[in-house]
C-alpha positions in Angstrom: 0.0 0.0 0.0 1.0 3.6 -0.4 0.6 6.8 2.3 -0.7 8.6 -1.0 -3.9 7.0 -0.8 -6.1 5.9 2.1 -7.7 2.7 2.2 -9.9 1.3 4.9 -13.3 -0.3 5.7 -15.6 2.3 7.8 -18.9 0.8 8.7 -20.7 -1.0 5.7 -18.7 1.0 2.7 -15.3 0.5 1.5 -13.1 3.6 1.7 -10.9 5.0 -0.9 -9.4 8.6 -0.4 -6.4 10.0 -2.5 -4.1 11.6 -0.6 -1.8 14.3 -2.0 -4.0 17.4 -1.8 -0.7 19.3 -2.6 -0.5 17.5 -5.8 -3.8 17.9 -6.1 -4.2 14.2 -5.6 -3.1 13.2 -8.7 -2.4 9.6 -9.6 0.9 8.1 -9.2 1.7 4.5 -10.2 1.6 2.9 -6.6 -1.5 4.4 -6.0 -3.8 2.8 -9.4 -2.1 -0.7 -8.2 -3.0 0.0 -4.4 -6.9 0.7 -5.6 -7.2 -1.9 -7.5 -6.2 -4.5 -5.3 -8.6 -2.9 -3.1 -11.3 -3.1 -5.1 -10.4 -6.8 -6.2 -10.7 -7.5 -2.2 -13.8 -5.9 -1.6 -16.0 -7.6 -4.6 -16.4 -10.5 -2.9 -16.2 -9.0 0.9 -19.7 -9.4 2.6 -18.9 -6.9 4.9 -18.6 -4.3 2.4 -21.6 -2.9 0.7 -20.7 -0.1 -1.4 -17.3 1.8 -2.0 -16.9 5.5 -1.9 -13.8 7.1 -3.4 -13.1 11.0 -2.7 -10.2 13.2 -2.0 -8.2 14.7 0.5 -8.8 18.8 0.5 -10.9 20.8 -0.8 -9.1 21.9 -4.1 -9.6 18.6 -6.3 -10.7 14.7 -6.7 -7.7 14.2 -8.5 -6.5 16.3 -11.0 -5.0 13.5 -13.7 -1.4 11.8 -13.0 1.9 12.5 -11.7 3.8 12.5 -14.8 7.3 13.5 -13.8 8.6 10.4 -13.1 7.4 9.2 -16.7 8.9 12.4 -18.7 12.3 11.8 -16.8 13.0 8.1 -17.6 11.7 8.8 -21.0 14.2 11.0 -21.4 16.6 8.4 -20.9 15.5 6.4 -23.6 13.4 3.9 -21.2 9.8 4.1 -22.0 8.6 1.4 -19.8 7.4 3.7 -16.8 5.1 5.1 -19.3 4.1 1.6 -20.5 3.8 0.1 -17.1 1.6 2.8 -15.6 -1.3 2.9 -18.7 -1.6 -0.8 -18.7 -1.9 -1.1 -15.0 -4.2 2.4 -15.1 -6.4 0.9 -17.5 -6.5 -2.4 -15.7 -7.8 -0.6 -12.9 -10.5 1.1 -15.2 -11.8 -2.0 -16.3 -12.2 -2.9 -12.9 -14.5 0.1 -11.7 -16.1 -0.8 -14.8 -17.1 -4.3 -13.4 -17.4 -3.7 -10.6 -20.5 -5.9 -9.0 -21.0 -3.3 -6.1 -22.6 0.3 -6.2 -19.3 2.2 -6.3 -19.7 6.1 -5.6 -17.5 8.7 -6.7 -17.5 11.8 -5.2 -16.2 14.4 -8.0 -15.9 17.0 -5.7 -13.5 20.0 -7.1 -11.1 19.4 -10.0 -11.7 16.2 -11.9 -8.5 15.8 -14.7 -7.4 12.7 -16.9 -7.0 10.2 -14.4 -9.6 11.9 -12.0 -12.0 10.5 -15.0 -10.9 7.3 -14.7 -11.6 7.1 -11.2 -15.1 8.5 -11.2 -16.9 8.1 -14.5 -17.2 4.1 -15.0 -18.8 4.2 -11.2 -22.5 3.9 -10.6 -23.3 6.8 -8.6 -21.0 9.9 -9.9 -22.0 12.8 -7.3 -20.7 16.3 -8.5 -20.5 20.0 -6.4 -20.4 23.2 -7.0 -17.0 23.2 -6.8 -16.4 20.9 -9.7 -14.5 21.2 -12.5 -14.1 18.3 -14.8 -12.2 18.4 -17.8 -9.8 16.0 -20.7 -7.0 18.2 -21.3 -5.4 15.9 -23.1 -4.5 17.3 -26.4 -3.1 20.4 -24.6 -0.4 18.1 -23.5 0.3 15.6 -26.7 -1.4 13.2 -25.2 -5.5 11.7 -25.8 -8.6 11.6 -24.1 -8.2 8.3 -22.2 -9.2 6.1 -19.3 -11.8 4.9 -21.2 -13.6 8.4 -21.0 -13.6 8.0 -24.6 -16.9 5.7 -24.4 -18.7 8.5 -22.7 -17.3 11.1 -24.9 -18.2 9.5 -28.1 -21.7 8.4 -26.5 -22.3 12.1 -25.3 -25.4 13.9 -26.7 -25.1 15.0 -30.1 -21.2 16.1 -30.7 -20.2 17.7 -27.2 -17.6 14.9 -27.1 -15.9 15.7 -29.9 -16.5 19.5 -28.3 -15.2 18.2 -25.0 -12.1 16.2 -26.2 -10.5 18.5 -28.8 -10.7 21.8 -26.7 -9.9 20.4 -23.2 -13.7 22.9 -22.1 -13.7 22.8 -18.1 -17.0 22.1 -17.9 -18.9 22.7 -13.7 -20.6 20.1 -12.1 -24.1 21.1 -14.1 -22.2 20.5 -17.1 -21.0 17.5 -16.7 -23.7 15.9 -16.0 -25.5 17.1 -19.0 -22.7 15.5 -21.0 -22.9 12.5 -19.2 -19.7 12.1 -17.2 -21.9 12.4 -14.0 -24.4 11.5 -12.3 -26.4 13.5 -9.6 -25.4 17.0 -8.0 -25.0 17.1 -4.2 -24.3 20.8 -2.1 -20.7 20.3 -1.2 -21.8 21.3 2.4 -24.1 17.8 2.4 -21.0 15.5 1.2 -19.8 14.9 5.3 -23.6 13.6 6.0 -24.2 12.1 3.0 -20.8 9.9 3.7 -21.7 8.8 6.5 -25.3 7.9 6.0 -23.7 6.1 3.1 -21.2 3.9 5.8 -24.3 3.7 8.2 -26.5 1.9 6.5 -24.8 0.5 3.7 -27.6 1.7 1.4 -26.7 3.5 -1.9 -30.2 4.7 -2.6 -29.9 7.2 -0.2 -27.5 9.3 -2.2 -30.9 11.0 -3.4 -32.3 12.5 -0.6 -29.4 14.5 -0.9 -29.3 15.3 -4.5 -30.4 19.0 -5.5 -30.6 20.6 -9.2 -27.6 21.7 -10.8 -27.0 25.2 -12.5 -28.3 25.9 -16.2 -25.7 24.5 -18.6 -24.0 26.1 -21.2 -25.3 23.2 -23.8 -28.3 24.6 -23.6 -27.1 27.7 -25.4 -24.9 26.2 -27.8 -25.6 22.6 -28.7 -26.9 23.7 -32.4 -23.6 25.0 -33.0 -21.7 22.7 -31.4 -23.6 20.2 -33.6 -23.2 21.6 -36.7 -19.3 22.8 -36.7 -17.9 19.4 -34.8 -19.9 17.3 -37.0 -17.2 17.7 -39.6 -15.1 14.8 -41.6 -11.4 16.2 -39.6 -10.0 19.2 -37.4 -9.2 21.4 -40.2 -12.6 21.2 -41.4 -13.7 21.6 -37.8 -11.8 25.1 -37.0 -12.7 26.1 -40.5 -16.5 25.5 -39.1 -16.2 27.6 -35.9 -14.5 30.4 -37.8 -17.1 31.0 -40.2 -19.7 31.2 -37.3 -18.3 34.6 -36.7 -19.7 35.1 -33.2 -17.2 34.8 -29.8 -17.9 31.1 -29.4 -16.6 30.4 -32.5 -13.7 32.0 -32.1 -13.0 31.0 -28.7 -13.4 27.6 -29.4 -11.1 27.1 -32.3 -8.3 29.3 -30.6 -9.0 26.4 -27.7 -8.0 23.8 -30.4 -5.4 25.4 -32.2 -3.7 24.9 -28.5 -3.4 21.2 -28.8 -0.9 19.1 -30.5 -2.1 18.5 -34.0 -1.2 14.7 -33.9 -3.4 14.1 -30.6 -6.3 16.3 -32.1 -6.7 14.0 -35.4 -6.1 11.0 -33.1 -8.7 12.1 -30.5 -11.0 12.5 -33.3 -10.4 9.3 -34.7 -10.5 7.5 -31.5 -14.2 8.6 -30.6 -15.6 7.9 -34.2 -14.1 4.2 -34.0 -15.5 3.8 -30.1 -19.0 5.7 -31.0 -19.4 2.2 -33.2 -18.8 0.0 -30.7 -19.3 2.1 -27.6 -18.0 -0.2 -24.6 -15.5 0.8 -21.8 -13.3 -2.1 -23.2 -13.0 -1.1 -26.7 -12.5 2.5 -26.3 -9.3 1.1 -23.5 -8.0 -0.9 -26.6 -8.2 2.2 -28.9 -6.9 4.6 -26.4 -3.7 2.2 -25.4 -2.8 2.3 -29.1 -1.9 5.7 -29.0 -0.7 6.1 -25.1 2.0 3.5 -25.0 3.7 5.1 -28.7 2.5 8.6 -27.2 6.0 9.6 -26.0 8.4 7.9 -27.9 7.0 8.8 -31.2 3.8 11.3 -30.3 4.2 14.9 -29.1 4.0 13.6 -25.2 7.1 14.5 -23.8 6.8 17.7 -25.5 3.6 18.5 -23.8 4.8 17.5 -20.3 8.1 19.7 -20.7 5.8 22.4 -21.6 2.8 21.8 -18.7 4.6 19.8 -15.9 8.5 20.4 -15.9 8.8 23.6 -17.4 6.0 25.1 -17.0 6.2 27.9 -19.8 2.9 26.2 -21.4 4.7 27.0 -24.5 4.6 23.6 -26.8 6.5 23.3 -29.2 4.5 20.8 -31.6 5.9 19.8 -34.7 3.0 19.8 -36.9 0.5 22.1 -37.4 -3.4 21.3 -38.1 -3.0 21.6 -41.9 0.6 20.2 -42.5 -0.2 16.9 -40.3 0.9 14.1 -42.3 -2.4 11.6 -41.5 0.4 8.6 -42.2 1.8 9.9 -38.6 -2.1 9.5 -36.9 -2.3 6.3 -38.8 1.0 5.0 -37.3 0.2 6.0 -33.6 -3.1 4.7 -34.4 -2.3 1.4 -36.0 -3.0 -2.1 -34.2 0.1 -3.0 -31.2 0.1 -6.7 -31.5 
């Protein structure tokens, strides 16, 4: 086990808290195996009804993964950190997924990457007012992943590809409307909720807590999210949301024109395949074709210079939106045997 993340049985509910408020409780390798063995445990553990996973502070859920220690040995030419932690990331995806127990996430604050992950492929997804959820992804030569590309690809209309491609920070209201939660709970009825939750064991009673979320900003721009991100690739996309001439549209595509180039076409790819066959499994299988190439031959290591180590959130991508040779998607995106 790891000090990073808290795992214990309290009453009749299985407790998982990440623990690195600092870091904003993001996700470091120890941690995904630590939950997952946790979770394997309490599947068939009578004396544990229901698992509820939150995090430490008040700033974020978990705001993606540590990626530091995956940018440095990468620079040494060893890519298996990078390797290890998606395949055991994703394991522990797929085993949310499955889960046979009522498995509540509590997506209070900033939700990020491998926040997603943690929270989405639950049963009861609880939101706040203080959440922000968001797949910024592309901003750091990397893809939508965790599976959350089943639920963006199955969100209504095109707001995935919307979601994916800009990296939006959507609030709690939002994100419910797009599917990635569930129910909105006042962050001041979380403590009771909790422990009515350990109490009795029973999951139903989530919604006596529930209240309505804010008005969303789907409402005012679905049409238009429809018709531009409906388009056959990225350039057509930004060439959409230009020719809208109105602030959204031009907000928007300056939010994709920060992203790498290479994730953007992949991202796009990605969700078209999984909106086909739109299982957690699948979109896994399609996302892991891109992650474990993504920093020795994507724009990865790049972005985490840029975002993590750095920090002049400055990329400096090698392809731009129209010069993208779609050989280079089709090799990131091409079968790994």
């Amino acid at each position: 086990m790891t000090e990073n993340v808290h795992i214990r049985i309290e009453g009749r509910a299985g407790r998982i808290t990440l623990n690195k408020p600092k870091a904003l409780n993001a996700l470091d390798h120890d941690m995904v195996i630590a939950i997952k063995a946790a979770l394997d445990a309490w599947a068939d553990d009578t004396a544990v009804a229901l698992v509820i996973v939150d995090g430490a502070g008040d700033r974020a859920f978990c705001a993606g993964a540590d990626l530091k220690r995956m940018h440095a040995s990468a620079a040494e030419g060893d890519y298996s950190a990078g390797h290890a932690f998606f395949r055991d990331e994703y394991a522990m995806n797929q085993t949310i997924a499955d889960f046979p127990k009522p498995y509540v996430a509590i997506m209070d604050g900033i939700v990020m990457g491998g926040g997603a992950g943690l929270s989405v492929h639950g049963s009861h997804r609880i939101v706040t007012e203080r959440t922000l959820f968001a797949m910024p992804e592309c901003g750091i030569g990397l893809v939508p992943d965790v599976g959350v590309s089943r639920f963006l690809a199955t969100a209504p209309g095109f707001i995935g590809e919307y979601v994916g491609l800009t990296g939006l920070r959507l609030t709690g209201g939002e994100a419910i409307q797009a599917g990635f939660a569930g129910l909105y709970v006042p962050s001041g009825k979380l403590p009771d909720l909790i422990q009515t939750l350990c109490t009795t064991g029973e999951v139903a009673s989530v919604y006596d807590f529930e209240s309505e979320p804010d008005v969303t900003l789907f409402s005012v721009h679905q049409t238009a999210i429809d018709r531009c991100f409906s388009k056959e690739n990225v350039a057509a996309i930004v060439a959409a949301l230009e020719a809208e001439d109105s602030d959204f549209g031009r907000d928007t595509a300056a939010l994709i024109r920060k992203g790498s180039p290479l994730s953007l076409a992949a991202t796009l790819d990605i969700l078209r395949t999984v909106r086909k066959e739109p299982s957690v499994e699948r979109a896994l299988a399609e996302e892991l074709k891109f992650t474990h190439r993504a920093q020795e031959f994507g724009d990865f290591q790049e972005g985490i210079r840029a975002v993590v180590i750095d920090k002049d959130r400055n990329p400096r991508w090698p392809d731009t939106i129209k010069s993208l040779d779609p050989e280079r998607v089709a090799r990131m995106r091409a079968e790994l045997g």
